[in-house]
C-alpha positions in Angstrom: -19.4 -1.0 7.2 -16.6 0.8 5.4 -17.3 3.9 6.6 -16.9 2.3 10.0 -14.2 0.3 10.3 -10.7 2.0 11.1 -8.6 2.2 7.8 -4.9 2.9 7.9 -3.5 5.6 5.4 0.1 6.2 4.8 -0.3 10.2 4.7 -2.8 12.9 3.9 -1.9 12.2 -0.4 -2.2 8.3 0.2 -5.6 7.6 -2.1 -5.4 4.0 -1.7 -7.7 2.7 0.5 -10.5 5.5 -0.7 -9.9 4.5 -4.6 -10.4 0.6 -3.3 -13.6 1.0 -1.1 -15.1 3.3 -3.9 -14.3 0.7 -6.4 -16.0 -2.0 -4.1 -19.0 0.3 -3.1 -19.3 1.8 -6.2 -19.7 5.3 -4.5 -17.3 7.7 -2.7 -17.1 6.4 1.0 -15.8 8.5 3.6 -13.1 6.5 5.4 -12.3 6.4 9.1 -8.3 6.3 9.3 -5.2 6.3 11.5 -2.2 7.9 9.3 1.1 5.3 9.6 4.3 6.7 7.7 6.3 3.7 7.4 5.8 0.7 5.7 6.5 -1.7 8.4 4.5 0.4 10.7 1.7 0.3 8.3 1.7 -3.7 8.1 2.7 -3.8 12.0 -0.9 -1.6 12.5 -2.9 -4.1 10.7 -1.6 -7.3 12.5 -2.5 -5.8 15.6 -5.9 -5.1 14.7 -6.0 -0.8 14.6 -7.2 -1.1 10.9 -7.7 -2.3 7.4 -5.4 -1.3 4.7 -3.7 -2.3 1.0 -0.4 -3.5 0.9 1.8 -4.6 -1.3 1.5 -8.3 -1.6 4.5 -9.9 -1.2 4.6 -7.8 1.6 2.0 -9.5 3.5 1.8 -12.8 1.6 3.5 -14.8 4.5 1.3 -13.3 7.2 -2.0 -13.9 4.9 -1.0 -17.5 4.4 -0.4 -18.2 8.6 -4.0 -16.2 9.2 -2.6 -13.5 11.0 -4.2 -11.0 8.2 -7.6 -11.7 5.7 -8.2 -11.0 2.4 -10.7 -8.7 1.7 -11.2 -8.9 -1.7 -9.5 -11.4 -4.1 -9.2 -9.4 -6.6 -6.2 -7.2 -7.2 -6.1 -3.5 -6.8 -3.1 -2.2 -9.0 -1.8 1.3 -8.8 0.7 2.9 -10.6 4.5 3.3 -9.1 7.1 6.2 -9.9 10.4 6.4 -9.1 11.3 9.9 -8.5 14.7 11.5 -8.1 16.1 14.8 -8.3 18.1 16.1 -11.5 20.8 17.8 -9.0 21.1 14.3 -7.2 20.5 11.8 -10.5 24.1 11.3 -11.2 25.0 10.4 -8.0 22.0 8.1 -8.0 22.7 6.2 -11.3 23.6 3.1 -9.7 20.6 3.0 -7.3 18.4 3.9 -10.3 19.6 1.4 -12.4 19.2 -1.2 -9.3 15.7 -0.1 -8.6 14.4 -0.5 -12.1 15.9 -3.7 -12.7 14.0 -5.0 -9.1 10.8 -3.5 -10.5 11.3 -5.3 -13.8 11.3 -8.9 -11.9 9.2 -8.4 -9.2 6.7 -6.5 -10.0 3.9 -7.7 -12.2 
């Protein structure tokens, strides 16, 4: 079923959805999918039925609780997050570094 129902990826590099339906199937599955570049787009795609995706919970929480998206699986799919910024850019970037970091420390899990 997998294998046939649209998925949404964010690019060609997004792994997401691929690592999640292997870890459910237990088996590579080869994945159906409409790429969607932006991160409203992405949850905007799934409320209006073009496919199945991950997101980031808090993300969606609102619209899971009022039924407008399902669950698939209760349990959660973690996946490691990097902040990257250029070393010719960094210093002008301190303060957004420093405000990035300390919004990952409390609301991130």
């Amino acid at each position: 079923a997998l294998a046939r129902a649209p998925s949404l990826v964010f690019d060609t590099r997004d792994r997401l959805q691929r690592d999640w339906a292997q870890r459910i199937t237990g088996q590579p599955v080869l994945l159906q999918a409409h790429s969607i570049a932006s991160s409203h787009g992405f949850r905007d795609a799934g409320l209006c039925g073009l496919g199945w995706s991950l997101n980031p919970l808090p993300m969606v929480a609102g619209d899971l609780a009022a039924g407008r998206l399902v669950l698939l699986d209760p349990a959660p799919f973690d996946t490691p997050l990097t902040w990257q910024v250029s070393r010719l850019l960094a210093p002008a970037l301190t303060d957004l570094t420093r405000a990035v970091r300390q919004a990952a420390k409390s609301a991130l899990i």
